[in-house]
C-alpha positions in Angstrom: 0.0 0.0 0.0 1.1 3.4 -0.9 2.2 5.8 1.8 -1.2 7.9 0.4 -2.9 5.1 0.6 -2.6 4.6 4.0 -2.8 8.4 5.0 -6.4 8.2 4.0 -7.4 5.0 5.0 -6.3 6.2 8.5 -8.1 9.5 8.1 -11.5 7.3 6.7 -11.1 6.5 10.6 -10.8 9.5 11.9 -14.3 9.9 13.6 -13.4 6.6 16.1 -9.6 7.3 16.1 -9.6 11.5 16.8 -10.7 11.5 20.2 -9.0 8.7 21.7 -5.7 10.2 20.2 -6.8 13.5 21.7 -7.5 12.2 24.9 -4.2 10.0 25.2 -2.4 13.3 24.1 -4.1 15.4 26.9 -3.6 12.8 29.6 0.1 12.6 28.7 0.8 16.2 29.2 -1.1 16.3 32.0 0.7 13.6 33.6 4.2 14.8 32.3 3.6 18.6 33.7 2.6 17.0 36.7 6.0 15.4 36.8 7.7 18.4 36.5 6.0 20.5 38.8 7.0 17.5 41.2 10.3 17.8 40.5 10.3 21.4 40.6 8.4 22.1 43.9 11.0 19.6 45.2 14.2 21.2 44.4 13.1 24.6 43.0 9.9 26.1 44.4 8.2 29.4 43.8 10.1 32.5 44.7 9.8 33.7 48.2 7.9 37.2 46.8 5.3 34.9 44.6 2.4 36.4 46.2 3.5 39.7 46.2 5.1 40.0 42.3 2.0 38.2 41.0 -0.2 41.6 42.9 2.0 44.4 41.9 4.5 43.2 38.8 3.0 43.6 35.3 6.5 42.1 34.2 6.7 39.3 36.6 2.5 38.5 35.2 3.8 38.9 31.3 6.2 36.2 31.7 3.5 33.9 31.9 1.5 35.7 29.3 4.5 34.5 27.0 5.2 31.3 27.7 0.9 30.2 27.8 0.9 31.8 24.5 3.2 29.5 22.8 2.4 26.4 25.3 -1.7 26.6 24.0 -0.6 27.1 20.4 1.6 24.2 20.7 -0.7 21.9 22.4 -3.2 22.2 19.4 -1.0 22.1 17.0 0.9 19.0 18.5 -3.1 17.3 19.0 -3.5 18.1 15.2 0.1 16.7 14.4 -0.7 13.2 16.0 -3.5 12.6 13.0 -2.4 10.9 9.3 -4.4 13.7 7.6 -3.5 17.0 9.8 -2.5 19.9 7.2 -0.3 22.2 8.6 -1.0 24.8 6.2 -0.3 28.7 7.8 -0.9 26.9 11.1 2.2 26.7 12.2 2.9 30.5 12.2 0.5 29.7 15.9 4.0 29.4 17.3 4.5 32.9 16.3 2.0 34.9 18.8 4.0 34.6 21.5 7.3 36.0 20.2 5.3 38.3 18.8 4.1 39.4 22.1 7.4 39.6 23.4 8.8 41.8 21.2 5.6 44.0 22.4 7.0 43.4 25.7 10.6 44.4 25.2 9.5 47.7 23.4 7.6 49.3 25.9 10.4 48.1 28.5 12.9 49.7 26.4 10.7 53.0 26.0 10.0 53.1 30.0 13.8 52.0 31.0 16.8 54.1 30.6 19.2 52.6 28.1 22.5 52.3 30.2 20.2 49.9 31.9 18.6 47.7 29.0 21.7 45.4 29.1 21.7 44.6 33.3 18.3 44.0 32.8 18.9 41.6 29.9 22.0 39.7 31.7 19.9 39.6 34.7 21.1 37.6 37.5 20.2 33.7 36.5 20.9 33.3 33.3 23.0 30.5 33.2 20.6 28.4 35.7 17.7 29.7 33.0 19.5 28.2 30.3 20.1 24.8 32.3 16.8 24.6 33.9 13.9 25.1 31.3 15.6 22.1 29.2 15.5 19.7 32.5 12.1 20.2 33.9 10.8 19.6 30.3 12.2 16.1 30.1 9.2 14.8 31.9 6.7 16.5 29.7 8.7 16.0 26.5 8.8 12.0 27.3 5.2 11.7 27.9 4.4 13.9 24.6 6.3 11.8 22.6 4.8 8.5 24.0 1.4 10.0 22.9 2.6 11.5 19.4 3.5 7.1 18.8 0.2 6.0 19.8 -1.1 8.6 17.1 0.0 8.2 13.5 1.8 12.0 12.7 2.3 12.2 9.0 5.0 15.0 9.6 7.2 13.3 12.7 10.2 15.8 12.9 7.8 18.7 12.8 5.6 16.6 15.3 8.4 15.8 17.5 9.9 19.5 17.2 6.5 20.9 18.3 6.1 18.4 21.0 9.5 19.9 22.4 8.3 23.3 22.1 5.4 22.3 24.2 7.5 20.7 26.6 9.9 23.9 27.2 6.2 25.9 27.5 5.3 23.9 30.6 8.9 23.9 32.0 9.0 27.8 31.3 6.0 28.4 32.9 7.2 26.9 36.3 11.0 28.2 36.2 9.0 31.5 35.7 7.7 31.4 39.2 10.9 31.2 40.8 13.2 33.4 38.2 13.5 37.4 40.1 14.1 38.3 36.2 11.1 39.7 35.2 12.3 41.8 32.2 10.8 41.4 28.7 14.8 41.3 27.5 16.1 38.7 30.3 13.3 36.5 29.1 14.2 37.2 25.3 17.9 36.6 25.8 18.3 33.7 27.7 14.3 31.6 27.7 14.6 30.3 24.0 18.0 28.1 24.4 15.1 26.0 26.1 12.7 26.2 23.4 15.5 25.9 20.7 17.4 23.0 22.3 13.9 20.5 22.9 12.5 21.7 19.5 16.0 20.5 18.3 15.9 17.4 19.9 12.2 16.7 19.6 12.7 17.2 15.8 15.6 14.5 15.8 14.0 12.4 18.2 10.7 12.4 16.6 12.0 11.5 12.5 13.0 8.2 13.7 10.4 7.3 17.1 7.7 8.7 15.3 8.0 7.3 11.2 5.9 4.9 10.6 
């Protein structure tokens, strides 16, 4: 049978096969964020001024306005990815909203910050331990994605597999925001997508071999 063959064979099957894919794909984030935040709260842990940044800190709150915006995108793309007859079409450019809304971010910071300071506020204090972090608390995630992405049949598996690490760095960003004191717009552009770069990396060269079918 013909690679196309099969593609819409699968997708003549789509009405029984959709939402058990969608629903193993849901479970296994869930369960693989939940690992994380385990194994964050356990050596990590919100910073001690959560409470208190998350009242009065528009750039402590945007963080998370940054990272959502490119986990939500990625977890529908990533449940479309895990189907035969997904088209990705201008889809992908999902990913885009929330660089996009960074680069909103970083502007006003840079019109309401004096320049001599733009570049302490982009070295920030954690950089390093940013760079280290996001890619280890999205191991958990990333694994579980992946395991989910098999039991689906993803007609694209390096772009599935490079999403599904994007998704994975989402959820690990998203919990080392709560404990990073960086809260600039520029710390967050400078040193937050070595994450996102490295597990789309790896979930792209992971994925074109686990995933091919």
């Amino acid at each position: 049978m013909k690679t196309d063959d099969l593609i819409k064979a699968l997708a003549a099957d789509a009405k029984s096969v959709e939402q058990p894919i969608a629903r193993t794909l849901a479970v296994a984030v869930g369960i693989g964020a939940l690992l994380s935040l385990a194994a964050f709260l356990a050596t990590l842990g919100m910073r001690a001024d959560f409470a208190q940044a998350a009242s009065t800190s528009i750039r402590f709150l945007f963080k998370f306005v940054v990272t959502l915006s490119l986990a939500v995108p990625a977890f529908l793309l990533v449940r479309g990815l895990s189907r035969p007859d997904f088209k990705l079409d201008k889809r992908l450019w999902w990913l885009a909203l929330g660089p996009v809304l960074l680069i909103g971010g970083i502007a006003l910071e840079m019109i309401s910050v004096p320049a001599d300071a733009w570049q302490a506020r982009m070295i920030g204090h954690n950089s390093f331990y940013c760079m280290v972090t996001i890619p280890l608390l999205s191991l958990a995630p990333f694994a579980a994605i992946l395991y989910a992405l098999k039991c689906g049949a993803p007609a694209n598996p390096a772009i599935a597999g490079a999403v599904g690490g994007i998704l994975s760095a989402a959820i690990a960003a998203t919990l080392y925001a709560s404990h990073c004191a960086d809260d600039s717009p520029l710390f967050v552009m400078a040193w937050y997508p070595f994450g996102f770069a490295l597990m789309a990396a790896l979930g792209a060269m992971i994925g074109a071999r686990f995933l091919r079918w």
